[in-house]
C-alpha positions as CSV (number, residue, x, y, z in Angstrom):
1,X,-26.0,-46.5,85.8
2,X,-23.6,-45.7,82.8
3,X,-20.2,-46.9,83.4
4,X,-17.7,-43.5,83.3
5,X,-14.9,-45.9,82.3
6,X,-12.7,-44.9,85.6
7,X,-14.0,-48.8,86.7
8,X,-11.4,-50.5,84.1
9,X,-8.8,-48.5,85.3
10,X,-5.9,-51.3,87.0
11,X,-2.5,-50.8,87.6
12,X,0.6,-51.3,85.9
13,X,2.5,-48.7,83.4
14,X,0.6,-46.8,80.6
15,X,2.2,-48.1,77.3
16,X,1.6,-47.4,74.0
17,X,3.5,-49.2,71.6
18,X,4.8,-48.0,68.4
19,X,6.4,-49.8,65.4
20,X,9.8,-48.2,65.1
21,X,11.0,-46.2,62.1
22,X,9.6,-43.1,60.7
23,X,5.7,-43.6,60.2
24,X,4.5,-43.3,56.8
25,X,2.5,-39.9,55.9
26,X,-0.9,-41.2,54.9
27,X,-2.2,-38.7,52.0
28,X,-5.1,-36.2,52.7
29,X,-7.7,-37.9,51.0
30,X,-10.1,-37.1,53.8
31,X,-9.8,-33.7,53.8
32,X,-13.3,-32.0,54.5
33,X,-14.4,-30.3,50.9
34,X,-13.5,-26.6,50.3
35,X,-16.6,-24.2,51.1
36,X,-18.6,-23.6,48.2
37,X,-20.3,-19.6,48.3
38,X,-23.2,-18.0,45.6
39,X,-22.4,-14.3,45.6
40,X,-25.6,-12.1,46.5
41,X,-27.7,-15.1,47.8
42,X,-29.2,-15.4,51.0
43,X,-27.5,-17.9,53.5
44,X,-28.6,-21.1,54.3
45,X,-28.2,-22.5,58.1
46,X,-28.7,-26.0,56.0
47,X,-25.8,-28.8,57.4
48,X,-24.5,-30.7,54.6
49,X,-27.5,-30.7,52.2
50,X,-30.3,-27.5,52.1
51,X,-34.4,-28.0,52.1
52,X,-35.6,-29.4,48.9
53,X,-36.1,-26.5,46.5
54,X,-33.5,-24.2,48.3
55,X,-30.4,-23.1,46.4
56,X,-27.3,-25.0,47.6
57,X,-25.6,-21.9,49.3
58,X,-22.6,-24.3,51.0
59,X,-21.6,-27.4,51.7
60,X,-19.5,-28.1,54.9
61,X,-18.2,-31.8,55.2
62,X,-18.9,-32.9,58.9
63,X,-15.0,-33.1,59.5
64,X,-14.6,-29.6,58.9
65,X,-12.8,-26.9,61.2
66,X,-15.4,-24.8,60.9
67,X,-17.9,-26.6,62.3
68,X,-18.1,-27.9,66.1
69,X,-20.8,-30.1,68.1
70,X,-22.4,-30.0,71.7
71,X,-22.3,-32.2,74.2
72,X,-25.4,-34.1,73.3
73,X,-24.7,-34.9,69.9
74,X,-21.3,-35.9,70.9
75,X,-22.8,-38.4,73.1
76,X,-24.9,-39.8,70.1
77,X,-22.7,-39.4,68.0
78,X,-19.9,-41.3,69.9
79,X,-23.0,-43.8,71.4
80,X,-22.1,-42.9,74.8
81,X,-23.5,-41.3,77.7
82,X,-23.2,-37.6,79.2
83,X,-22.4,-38.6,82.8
84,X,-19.1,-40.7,80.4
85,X,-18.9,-37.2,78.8
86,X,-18.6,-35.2,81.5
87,X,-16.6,-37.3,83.7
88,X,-14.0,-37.5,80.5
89,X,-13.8,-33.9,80.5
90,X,-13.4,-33.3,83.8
91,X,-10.8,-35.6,84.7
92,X,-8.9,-34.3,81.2
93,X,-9.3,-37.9,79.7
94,X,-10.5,-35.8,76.6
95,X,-11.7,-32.1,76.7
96,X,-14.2,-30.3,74.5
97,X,-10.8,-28.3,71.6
98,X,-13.2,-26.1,70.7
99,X,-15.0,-24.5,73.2
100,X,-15.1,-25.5,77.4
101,X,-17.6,-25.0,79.9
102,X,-15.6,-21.9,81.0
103,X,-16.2,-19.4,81.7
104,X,-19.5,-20.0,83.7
105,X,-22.9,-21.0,81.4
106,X,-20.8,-21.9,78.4
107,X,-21.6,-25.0,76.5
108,X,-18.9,-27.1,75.1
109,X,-18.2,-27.5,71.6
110,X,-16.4,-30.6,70.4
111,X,-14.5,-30.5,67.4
112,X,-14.5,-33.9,64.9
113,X,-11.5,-35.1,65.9
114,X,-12.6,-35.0,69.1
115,X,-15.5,-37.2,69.2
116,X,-13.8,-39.9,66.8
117,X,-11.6,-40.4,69.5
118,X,-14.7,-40.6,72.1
119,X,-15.5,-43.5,69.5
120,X,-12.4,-44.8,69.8
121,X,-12.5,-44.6,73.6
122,X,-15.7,-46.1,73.9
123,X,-14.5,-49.1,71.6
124,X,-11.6,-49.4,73.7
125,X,-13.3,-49.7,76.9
126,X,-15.8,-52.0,76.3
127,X,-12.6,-54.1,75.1
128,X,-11.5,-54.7,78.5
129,X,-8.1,-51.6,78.1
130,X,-7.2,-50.1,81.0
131,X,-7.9,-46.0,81.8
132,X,-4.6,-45.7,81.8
133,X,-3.8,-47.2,78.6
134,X,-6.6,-45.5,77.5
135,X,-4.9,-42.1,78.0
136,X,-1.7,-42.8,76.4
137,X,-3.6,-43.5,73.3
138,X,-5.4,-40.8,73.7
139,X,-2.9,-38.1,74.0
140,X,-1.1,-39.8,71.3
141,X,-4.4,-39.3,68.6
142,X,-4.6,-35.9,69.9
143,X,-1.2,-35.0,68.8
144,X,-0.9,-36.6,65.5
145,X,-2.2,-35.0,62.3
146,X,-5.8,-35.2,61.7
147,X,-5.4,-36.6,58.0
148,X,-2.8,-39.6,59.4
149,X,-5.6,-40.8,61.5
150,X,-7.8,-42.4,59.0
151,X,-5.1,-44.9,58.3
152,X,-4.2,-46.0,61.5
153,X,-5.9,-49.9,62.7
154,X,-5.7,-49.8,66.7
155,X,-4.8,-53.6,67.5
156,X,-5.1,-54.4,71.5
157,X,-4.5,-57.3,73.5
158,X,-6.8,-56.0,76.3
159,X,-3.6,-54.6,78.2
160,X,-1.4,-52.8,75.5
161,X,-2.4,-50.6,72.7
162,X,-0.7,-51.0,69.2
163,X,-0.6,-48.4,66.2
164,X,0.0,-49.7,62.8
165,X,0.1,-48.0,59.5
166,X,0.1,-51.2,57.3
167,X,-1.7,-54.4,56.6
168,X,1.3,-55.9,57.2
169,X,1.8,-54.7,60.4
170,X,-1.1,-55.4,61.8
171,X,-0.6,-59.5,60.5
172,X,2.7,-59.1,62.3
173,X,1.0,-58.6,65.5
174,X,-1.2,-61.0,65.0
175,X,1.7,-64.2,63.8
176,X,3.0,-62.5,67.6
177,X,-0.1,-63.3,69.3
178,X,-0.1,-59.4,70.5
179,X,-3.7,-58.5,68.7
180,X,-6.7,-60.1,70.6
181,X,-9.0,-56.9,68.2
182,X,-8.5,-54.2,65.9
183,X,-9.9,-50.7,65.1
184,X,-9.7,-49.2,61.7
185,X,-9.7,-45.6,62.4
186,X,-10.9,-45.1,59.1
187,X,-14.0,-47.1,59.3
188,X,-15.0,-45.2,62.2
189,X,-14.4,-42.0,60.5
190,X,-16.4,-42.9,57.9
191,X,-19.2,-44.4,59.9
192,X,-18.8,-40.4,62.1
193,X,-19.0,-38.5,59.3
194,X,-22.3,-40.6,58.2
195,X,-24.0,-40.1,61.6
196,X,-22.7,-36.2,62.4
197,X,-24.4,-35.2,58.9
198,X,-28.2,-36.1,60.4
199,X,-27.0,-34.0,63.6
200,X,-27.4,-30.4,64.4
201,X,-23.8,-28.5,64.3
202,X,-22.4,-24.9,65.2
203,X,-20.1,-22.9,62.7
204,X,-17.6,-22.0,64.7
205,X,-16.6,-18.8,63.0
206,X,-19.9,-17.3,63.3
207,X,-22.0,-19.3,65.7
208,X,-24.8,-20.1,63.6
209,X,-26.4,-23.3,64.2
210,X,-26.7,-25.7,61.3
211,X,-29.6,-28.1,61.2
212,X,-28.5,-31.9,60.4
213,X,-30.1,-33.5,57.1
214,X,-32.2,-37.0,58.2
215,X,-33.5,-38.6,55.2
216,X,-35.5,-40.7,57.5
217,X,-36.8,-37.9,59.5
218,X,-37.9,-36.2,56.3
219,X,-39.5,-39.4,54.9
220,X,-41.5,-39.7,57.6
221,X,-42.9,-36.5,57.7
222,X,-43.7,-36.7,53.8
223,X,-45.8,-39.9,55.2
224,X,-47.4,-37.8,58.0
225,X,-48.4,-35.2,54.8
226,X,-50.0,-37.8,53.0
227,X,-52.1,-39.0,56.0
């Protein structure tokens, strides 16, 4: 069975440590691309790209606000498993910030943000960090701004979770024998944004379901065609 993650939970005080001083603002250089539109054309539920031959009616970057995932494509996305999934979201480790399971029948809807930090957790975890650790970090992801994310490295000793916002901060940890491993948050952005854009979305403005673009999928059915 699937570890939930409530296994490497020990005891001790949840700490996060920050550098001191006022963190730099990183720049919004991974903002999702304005929403291109073609007056009096027919829409497209096509997620990023359109079929071949079909007019490019718009282009949503995976990292939109306007668009928001299931559960299972969360769980591919983030390479974990529902039972983790559900378990997270019901103990409020991290819940769905787009849509819950309530009321009754409702599927959740996880936003980007949300499931790079399922990444993150998942990374975390299998690092030896502690639950409770785990949820420090967490709420601290949560509440900083979505475009300061992608230049944070997560350095961890196993026990204690370190932001920095510079190369040289991280080499400072290291010379202080704090960092055992690190995660570049925007590596893992990169590497989300990459796998969410061959996965099936949900506008959230209008409901409509987007169908992901798999080049691999469609080369194999061009194969199947010439068979």
């Amino acid at each position: 069975m699937s570890s939930s993650g409530d296994e490497a939970a020990v005891g001790g005080p949840c700490t996060l440590h920050l550098p001191p001083g006022n963190r730099p603002r990183i720049g919004r250089a991974w903002e999702a691309p304005a929403i291109e539109t073609v007056a009096e054309l027919p829409r497209v539920g096509r997620f990023p790209a359109v079929q071949a031959g079909q007019p490019a009616i718009e282009r949503i970057g995976p990292s939109s606000d306007l668009l928001g995932y299931r559960g299972p494509t969360a769980c591919a996305a983030a390479g974990i498993t529902y039972r983790q999934l559900d378990y997270w979201a019901r103990t409020g480790l991290l819940e769905p910030s787009v849509r819950t399971a309530y009321p009754a029948g409702a599927h959740r809807l996880y936003s980007f943000r949300d499931i790079l930090i399922l990444k993150i957790v998942k990374r975390l975890l299998d690092a030896g960090v502690s639950l409770q650790n785990i949820r420090v970090a967490v709420t601290h992801l949560q509440s900083s701004e979505l475009s300061e994310l992608a230049g944070l490295t997560l350095m961890s000793d196993g026990a204690t979770v370190y932001e920095c916002t510079s190369p040289q901060q991280v080499v400072d940890l290291l010379k202080g024998g704090q960092g055992v491993f690190g995660i570049a948050v925007g590596a893992v952005w990169q590497e989300l944004e990459g796998t969410l854009g061959r996965l099936h979305a949900e506008r959230t403005d209008t409901g409509e379901t987007l169908v992901g673009h798999d080049p691999a999928d469609e080369l194999a059915q061009r194969r199947n065609r010439a068979v």
